[in-house]
N, C-alpha and C positions, 0 to 999 in steps of 0.2 A: 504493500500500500504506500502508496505518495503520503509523505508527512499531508500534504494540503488537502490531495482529494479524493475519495474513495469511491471506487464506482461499487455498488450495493447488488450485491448479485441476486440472480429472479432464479425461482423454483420453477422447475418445469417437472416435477414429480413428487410427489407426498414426499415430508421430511420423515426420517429415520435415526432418531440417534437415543444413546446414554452416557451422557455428560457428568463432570464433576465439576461444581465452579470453584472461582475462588473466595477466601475469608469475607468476613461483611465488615466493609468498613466501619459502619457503627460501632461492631463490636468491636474490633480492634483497636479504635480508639476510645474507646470507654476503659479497656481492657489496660491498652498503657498507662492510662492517668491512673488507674485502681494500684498499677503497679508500681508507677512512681510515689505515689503517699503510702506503700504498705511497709510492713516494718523489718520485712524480713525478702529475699530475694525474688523474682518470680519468674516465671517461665509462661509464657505466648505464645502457643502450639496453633501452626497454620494460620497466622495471622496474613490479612490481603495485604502484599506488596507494591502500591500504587502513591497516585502524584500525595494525594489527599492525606496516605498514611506516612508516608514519608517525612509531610512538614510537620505534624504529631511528633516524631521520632527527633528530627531536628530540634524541635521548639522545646521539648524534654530535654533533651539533651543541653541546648543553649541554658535553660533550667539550673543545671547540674546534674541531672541525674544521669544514670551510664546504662544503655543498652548498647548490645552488642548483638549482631545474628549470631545464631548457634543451628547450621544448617537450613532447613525453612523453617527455624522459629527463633522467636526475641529473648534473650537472657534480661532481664532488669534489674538493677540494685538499685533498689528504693532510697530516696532521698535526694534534696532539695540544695545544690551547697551552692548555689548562684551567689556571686556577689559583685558591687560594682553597676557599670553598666550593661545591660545585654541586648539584643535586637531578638524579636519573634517575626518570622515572615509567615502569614497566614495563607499567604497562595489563595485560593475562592476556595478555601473549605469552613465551612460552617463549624465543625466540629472541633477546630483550631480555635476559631477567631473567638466561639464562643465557651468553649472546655477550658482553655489555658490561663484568662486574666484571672481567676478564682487561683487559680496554681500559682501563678505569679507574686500576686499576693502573699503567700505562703511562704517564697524567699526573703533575703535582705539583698536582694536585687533590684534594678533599674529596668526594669523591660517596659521596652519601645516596642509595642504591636504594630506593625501595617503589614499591605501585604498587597495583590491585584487591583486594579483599576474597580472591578466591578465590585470585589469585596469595599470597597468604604462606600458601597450603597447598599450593601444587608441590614439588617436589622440586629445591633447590638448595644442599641443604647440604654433599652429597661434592665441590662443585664448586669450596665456599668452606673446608673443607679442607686439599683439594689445592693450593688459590693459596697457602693458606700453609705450606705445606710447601715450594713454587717459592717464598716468597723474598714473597709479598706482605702485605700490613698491610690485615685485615679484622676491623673490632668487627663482630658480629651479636648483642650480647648474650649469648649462649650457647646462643640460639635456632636456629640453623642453618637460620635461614627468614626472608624479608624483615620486616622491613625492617634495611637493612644498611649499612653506612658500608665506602666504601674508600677507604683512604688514600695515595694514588699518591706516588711519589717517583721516579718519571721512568724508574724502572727496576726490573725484574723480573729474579730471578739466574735463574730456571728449575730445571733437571735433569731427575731421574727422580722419576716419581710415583705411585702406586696408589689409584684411585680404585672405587667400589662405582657403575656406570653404568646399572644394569638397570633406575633409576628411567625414563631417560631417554638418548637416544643423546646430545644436546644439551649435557650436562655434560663428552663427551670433544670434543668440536666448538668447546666455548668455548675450552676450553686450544689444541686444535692451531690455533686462526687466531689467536690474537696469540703462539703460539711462536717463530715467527721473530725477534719482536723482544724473545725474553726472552735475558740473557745467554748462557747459557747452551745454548739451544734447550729440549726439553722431550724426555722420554720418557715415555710416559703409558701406564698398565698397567689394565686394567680386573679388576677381580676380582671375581665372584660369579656373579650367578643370567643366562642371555644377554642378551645386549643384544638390544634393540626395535631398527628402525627402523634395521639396517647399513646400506643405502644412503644414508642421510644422511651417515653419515661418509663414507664411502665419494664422497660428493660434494662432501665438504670437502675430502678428499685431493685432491681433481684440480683444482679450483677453486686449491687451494692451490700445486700442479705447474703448472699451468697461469701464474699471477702468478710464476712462478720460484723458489717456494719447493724445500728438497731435503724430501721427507718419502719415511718407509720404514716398510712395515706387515708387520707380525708374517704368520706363511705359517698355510696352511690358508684354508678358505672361508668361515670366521667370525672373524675375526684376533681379538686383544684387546690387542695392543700397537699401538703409535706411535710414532712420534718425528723427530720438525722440527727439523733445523739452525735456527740463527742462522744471521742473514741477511736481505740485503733484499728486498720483494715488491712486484710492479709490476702493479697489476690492468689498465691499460691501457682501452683500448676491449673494451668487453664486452655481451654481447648476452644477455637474460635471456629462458629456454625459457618456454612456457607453463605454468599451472600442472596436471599431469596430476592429483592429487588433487582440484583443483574437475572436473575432467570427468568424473571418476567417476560423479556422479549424472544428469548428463547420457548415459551410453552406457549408465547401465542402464534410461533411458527407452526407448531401444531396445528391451531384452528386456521391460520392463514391458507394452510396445506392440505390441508383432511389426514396430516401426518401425526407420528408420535412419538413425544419428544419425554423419556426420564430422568430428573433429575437427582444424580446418584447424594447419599447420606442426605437425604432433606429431611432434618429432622422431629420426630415425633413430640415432643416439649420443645417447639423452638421461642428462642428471645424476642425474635421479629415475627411481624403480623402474618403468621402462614396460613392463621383458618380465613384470613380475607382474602390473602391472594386467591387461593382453591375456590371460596363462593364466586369473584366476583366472574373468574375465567370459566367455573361450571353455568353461571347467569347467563354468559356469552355463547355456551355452548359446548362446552369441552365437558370431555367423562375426567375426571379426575379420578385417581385411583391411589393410595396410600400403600406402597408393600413393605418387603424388607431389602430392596434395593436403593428405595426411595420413593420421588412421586413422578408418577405416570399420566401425563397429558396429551388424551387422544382427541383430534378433530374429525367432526363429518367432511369439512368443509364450506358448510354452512355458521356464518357468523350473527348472532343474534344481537340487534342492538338493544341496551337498557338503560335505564336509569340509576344511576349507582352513587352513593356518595363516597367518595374517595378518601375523607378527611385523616383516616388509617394508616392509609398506603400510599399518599400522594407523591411516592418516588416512584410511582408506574402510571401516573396521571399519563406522561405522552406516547408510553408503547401504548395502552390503552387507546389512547385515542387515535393512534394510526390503525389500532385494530379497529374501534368503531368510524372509523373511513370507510372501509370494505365489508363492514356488516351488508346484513337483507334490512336492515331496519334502522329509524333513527334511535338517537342517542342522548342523554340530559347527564352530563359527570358534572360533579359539585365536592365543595366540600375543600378547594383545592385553591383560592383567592389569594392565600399566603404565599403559591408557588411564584407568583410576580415578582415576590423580590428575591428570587434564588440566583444561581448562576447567569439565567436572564428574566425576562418577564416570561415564564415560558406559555403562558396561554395565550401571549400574542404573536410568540415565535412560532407556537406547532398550527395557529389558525390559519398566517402569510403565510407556510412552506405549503401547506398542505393544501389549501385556496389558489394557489399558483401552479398545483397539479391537477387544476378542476373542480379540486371539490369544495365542499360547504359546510364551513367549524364559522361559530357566530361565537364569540366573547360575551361571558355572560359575570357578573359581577366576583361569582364564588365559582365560575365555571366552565362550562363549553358544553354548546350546544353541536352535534355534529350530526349532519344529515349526508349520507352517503351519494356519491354520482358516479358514472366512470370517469376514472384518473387517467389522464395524459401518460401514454409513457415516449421516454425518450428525450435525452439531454437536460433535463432540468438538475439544475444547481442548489441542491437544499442545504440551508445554508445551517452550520450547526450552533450559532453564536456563542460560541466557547463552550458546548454546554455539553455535557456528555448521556444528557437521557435524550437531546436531541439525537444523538447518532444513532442511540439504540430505536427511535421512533423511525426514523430514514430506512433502516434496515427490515425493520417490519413492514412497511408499505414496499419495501425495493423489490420483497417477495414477488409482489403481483402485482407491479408497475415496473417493468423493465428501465431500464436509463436513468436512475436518480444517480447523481453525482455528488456527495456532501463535503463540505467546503470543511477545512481544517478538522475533519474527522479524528486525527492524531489527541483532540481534547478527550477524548474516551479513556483516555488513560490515566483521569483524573482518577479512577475505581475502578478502572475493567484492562489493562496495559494491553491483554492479550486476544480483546472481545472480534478485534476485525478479523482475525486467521480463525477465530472458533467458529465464528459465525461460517466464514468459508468454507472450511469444514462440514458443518451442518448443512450447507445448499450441496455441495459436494456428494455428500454422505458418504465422509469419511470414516466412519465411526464404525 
């Protein structure tokens, strides 16, 4: 593949494969931060190797802390010895920009956060805030967006906090994983419009149980409080699931296909949303099947379009929606408003790419409205604005629209280094 452009290759036969992906970036960076505050050494078995995980690795490291690879997994020796001044480059990852000023804090370090052009337009200002109302020392200018200075002093008093998280689940996730080690502990309230993407916290909390932290979450089925004892956390030997959000576009090759595509160790108790992915791709039309190889995604070929609120899993918001492209039926996805200020606006980017190959995605507040047409195929330049679910969406429609062309495709490598030969493979029928 051309760094800049990748021609998206079409299935001319049901797909046939049994896949292994790789680590999920969430978890591996929840997993390093658990490991840099634990008190005793840790091990990171199969952690993802990509852009995203990398500047975690770095920004630790810049930190003080010491990892090391030990074959494909991370050695870590927990602790904090920063001092001085230090730079964090956040690169466009969310999980940096917003995991690490809480860890910062926790040195007698100087860290200087920035990082990509588009990152000082995310949302991490409720998050720097809230640090200072627990007790930390943050200049931002008065910008409430990177770039940022935190200026650590070894300690964080904590408490109770009320923070506005609807930008992003990620804002209450930085606080709950260095709460343990604020004096304090933390009690974090979220207030306003719902929270996106609850199973992430929701996999910080256990992650967090799990290392021995105490944490206790507000009742009902969408909580909105928190709150982490002080206390120490011992990430231990740990074992990193696959990533279920890159397989997304792989099991809608399936239904794109009338093919069938398994995803090897997809597991049975996972961290990430796996009963939503299975409902929403069975809604659509796929047999899903659970064995002990993994999970099994079979297509008729027929794609059904539905109504679906995404607010879950809105890291498959845009394969999703090049799936509901090529459905029999229209389509209402919700739930997903926050995706605007991620790597791009992406419901304005998948509506122009996919509008420019004929068909009909309307912008809708919290959503996308997509009514299906025939798609143009043949030379179109889909453009990926830096964004890496972008390419995974380009791929799924390149299925069964011959000639899409995605422009700086190479951003896939933010989480997936090795998605454009897999996927080759998979049209190939390699496997």
């Amino acid at each position: 593949m051309d760094s800049g452009r990748w021609h998206t290759p079409a299935a001319h036969r049901p797909v046939r494969a049994r896949l292994r992906l790789p680590g999920s970036k969430s978890i591996t960076n929840r997993a390093l931060v658990l490991a840099a505050l634990s008190y005793s050494a840790a091990v990171i078995r199969g952690p993802l190797k990509a852009r995203d995980t990398s500047l975690a690795v770095a920004a630790l490291q810049a930190l003080g802390c010491s990892i090391r690879e030990s074959g494909t997994d991370l050695a870590v020796s927990g602790g904090l010895q920063a001092t001085g001044s230090v730079r964090v480059d956040v690169g466009n990852a969310g999980t940096v920009l917003r995991f690490l000023p809480a860890v910062a804090a926790l040195t007698t370090a100087s860290a200087e956060f920035d990082g990509d052009p588009r990152a000082r337009e995310r949302p991490v200002g409720g998050l720097l805030v809230a640090l200072r109302a627990l007790g930390a020392d943050i200049d931002d200018g008065g910008r409430a967006a990177l770039p940022f200075t935190v200026r650590g002093s070894g300690t964080v008093r904590g408490g109770n906090v009320t923070l506005d998280a609807s930008g992003s689940s990620q804002l209450v996730s930085g606080l709950l994983l260095a709460a343990p080690h604020f004096v304090l502990g933390a009690e974090v309230h979220h207030e306003g419009p719902p929270l996106p993407s609850l199973p992430h916290i929701e996999m910080t909390v256990r992650m967090l149980r799990a290392a021995g932290a105490e944490v206790e979450v507000g009742a009902g089925t969408r909580p909105s409080t928190w709150r982490v004892r002080s206390g120490p956390v011992n990430l231990g030997d740990f074992t990193v699931e696959p990533d279920l959000s890159n397989a997304g576009p792989f099991l809608a090759a399936a239904l794109v296909t009338g093919g069938s595509v398994t995803v090897r160790d997809w597991p049975r108790d996972s961290l990430q949303a796996a009963d939503a992915i299975r409902d929403v791709l069975t809604r659509m039309g796929a047999d899903c099947s659970l064995g002990p190889d993994g999970l099994t995604v079979t297509g008729t070929g027929t794609i059904r379009g539905i109504a679906a609120d995404l607010r879950d899993i809105p890291e498959l918001c845009l394969p999703l929606t090049a799936l509901a492209a090529l459905a029999s039926g229209p389509s209402v996805l919700t739930g997903v408003g926050h995706t605007r200020a991620q790597e791009t606006d992406r419901l304005a980017a998948i509506a122009k790419e996919i509008n420019a190959l004929g068909g009909d995605v309307a912008e809708q507040p919290d959503g996308l409205t997509v009514r299906p047409r025939p798609l143009r195929a043949g030379g179109h330049a889909f453009d990926s604005y830096d964004d890496h679910r972008m390419v995974m969406a380009a791929a799924v429609l390149g299925l069964a629209v011959p000639g899409i062309e995605v422009l700086n495709a190479a951003t896939v490598g933010k989480t997936f280094p090795d998605f454009t030969a897999l996927w080759a493979e998979l049209v190939r029928g390699d496997f």
